[in-house]
C-alpha positions in Angstrom: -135.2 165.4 47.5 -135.2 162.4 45.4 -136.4 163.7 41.7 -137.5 160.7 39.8 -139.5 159.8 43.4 -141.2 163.0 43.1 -141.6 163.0 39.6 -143.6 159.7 39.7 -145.7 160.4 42.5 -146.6 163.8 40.8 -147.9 161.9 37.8 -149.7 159.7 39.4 -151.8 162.3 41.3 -152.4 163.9 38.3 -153.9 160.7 36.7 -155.7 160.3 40.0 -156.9 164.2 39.6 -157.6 164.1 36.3 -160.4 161.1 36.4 -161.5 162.8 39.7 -161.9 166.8 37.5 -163.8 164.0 35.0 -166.5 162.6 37.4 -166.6 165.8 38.8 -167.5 167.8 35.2 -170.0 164.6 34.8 -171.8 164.9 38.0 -171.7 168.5 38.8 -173.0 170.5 41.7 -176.9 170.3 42.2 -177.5 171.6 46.0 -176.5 175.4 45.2 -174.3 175.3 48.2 -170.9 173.8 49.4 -170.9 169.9 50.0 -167.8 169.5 51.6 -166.4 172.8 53.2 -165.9 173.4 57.0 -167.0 176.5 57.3 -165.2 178.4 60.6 -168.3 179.3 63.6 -166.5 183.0 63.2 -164.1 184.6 60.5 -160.6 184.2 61.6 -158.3 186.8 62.0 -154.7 185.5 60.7 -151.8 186.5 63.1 -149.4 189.4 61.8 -146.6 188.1 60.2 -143.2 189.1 58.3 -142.4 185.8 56.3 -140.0 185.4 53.0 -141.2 184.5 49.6 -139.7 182.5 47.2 -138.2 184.9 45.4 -136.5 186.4 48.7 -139.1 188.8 49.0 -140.2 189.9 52.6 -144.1 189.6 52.5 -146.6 190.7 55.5 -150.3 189.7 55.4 -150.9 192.0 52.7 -150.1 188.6 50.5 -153.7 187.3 51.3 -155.7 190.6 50.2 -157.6 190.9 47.1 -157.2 187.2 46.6 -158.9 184.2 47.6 -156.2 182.0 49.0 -155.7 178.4 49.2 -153.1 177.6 52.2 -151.6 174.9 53.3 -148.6 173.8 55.6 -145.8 171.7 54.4 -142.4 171.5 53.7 -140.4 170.0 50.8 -138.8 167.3 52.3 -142.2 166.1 52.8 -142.4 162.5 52.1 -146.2 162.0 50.9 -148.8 164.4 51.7 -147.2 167.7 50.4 -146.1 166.7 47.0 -149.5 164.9 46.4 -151.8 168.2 48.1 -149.0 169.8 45.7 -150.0 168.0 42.7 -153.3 167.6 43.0 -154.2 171.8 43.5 -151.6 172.2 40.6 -154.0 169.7 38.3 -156.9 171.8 38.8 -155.1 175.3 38.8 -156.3 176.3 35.5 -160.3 175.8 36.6 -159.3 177.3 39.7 -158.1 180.4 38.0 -161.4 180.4 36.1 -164.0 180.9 39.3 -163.2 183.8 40.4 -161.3 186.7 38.3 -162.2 189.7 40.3 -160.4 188.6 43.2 -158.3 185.7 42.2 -157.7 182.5 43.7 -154.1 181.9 44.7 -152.1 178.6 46.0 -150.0 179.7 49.4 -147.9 176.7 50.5 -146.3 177.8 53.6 -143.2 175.9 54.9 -142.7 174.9 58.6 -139.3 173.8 58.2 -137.2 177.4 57.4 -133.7 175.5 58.6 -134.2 174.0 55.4 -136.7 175.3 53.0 -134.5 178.4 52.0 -136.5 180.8 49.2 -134.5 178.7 46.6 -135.1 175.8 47.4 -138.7 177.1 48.2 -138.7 177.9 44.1 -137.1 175.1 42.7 -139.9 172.6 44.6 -142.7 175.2 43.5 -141.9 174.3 39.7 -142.3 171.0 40.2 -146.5 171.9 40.3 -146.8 175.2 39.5 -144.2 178.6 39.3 -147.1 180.5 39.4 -147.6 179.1 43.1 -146.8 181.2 46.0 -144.4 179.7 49.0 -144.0 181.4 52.6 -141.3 180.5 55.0 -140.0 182.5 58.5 -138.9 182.1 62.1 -140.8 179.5 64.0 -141.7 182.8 66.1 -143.8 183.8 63.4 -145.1 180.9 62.1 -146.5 179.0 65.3 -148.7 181.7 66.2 -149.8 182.2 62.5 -150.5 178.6 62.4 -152.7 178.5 65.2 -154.5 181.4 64.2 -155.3 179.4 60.8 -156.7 176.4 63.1 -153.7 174.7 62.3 -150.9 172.9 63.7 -147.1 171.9 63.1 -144.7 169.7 65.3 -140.9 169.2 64.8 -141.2 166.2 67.5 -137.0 164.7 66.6 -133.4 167.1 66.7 -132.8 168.9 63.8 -129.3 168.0 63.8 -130.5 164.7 61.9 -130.8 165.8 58.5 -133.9 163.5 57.3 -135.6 165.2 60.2 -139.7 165.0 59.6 -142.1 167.8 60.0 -145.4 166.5 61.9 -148.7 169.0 60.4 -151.7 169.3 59.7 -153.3 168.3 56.1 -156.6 170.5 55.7 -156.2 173.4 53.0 -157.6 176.8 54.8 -159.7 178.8 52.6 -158.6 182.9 53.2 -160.7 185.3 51.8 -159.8 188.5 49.9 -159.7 190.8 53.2 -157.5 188.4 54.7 -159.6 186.2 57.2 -159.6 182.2 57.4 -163.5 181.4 56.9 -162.9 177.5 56.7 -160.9 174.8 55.7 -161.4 171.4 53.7 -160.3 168.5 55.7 -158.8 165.1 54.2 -160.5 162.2 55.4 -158.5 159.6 57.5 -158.6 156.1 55.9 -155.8 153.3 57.5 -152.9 152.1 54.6 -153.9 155.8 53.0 -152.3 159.3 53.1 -155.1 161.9 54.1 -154.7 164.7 51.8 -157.6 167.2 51.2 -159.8 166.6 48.4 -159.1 168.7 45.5 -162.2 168.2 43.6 -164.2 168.6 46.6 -162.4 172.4 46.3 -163.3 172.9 42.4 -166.9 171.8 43.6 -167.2 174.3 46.7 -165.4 176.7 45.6 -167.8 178.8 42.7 -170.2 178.6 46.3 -168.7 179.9 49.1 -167.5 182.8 46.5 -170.9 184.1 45.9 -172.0 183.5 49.4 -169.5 185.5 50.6 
C-alpha cells in the first residue's frame, strides 16, 4: 500500500466530508423519513458464515446482533473507492455513534481478497480510519454466498499470481439491523471521470429514520 497516497486521499475525503456533515447540520432533515435509502421489498436473511476478524478472532453472524451495522466490501489494496467509503464513514463516526446507543451502530468492512488481506494487515489498514472499525475476511466459499445474500457482488476477473491483482465489487453500504437481517443499502451514484462511492451524509441523514421506523 503506498502510505503517503493513502494518507492524502484520506485527507481530502475528510475535507470533502467535513463541508458535506456542514450543509448537512445547516439543512437538516424536514420529511420525517429517509431521502436516500433503498429500502430491500423483504428483510434479508444473511448467509451463515465463519469469517476471521482482525484481531484473528473467528466470528459467526453473531457479529451483526444487537448492532446496527454498516457493511461494505472491499479490500485494502483497493485503489479509490474503499479508502474514500473508508474515510468518509470514519469522518462521521462520532455522529454515527450518537443515533442510536441502545443498539449501536457499527462499521463492518468485509474483505474479498483473503490471499492478501491477512487479519494484520486487516488491522493495520483499519487505523488508518478508525481502530474502533470492525474488518471480516474468509474462504471465498464463505464469502460468495454471503455476498449475494447481502445483494452484493465481488469478481476477481485477472490470476492472482500477479501481485497488483484488482478486486472488481460492488460500492453500496448495506444497512443490517440489530437481529441480523439486510433491510437496504445506500447506493453511490455513477457520474463519468468520478469514483461512485456511497454517500456518507446521505447515511447521517437516513439513518436517526429508518431506526425508529424499524
Amino acid at each position: 500500500m503506498n502510505q503517503k497516497l493513502l494518507l492524502s486521499l484520506v485527507a481530502a475525503v475528510a475535507l470533502a466530508a467535513g463541508a458535506g456533515f456542514a450543509w448537512w447540520k445547516a439543512s437538516g432533515n424536514s420529511t420525517g423519513a429517509p431521502q436516500y435509502f433503498q429500502t430491500f421489498p423483504e428483510p434479508r436473511q444473511l448467509a451463515p458464515v465463519e469469517l476471521v476478524n482482525q484481531h484473528g478472532e473467528t466470528v459467526t453472524n453473531e457479529v451483526f446482533k444487537d448492532h446496527w451495522s454498516l457493511l461494505f466490501l472491499g479490500y485494502t489494496f483497493c485503489p479509490d473507492v474503499c479508502p474514500t467509503t473508508m474515510s468518509a464513514l470514519g469522518q462521521i463516526y462520532p455522529e454515527l455513534k450518537d443515533i442510536s446507543p441502545g443498539a449501536p451502530i457499527q462499521v463492518v468492512f468485509v474483505s474479498v481478497d483473503p490471499k492478501r488481506d491477512t487479519p494484520e494487515r486487516l488491522e493495520s489498514y483499519l487505523a488508518y480510519f478508525n481502530p474502533e472499525f470492525v474488518a471480516l475476511t474468509g474462504e471465498h466459499k464463505m464469502l460468495f454466498p454471503f455476498a449475494r445474500s447481502l445483494g452484493l457482488m465481488y469478481a476477481i476477473a485477472e490470476s492472482t499470481d500477479n501481485p497488483n491483482y484488482l478486486v472488481d465489487h460492488s460500492a453500496s453500504v448495506v444497512v443490517v439491523d440489530p437481529d441480523g437481517l439486510a433491510i437496504g443499502r445506500f447506493k453511490p451514484k455513477y457520474n463519468p471521470g468520478e469514483v461512485a462511492v456511497s454517500d456518507s451524509i446521505q447515511m447521517l441523514t437516513d439513518l436517526p429514520y429508518i431506526i425508529k421506523d424499524h
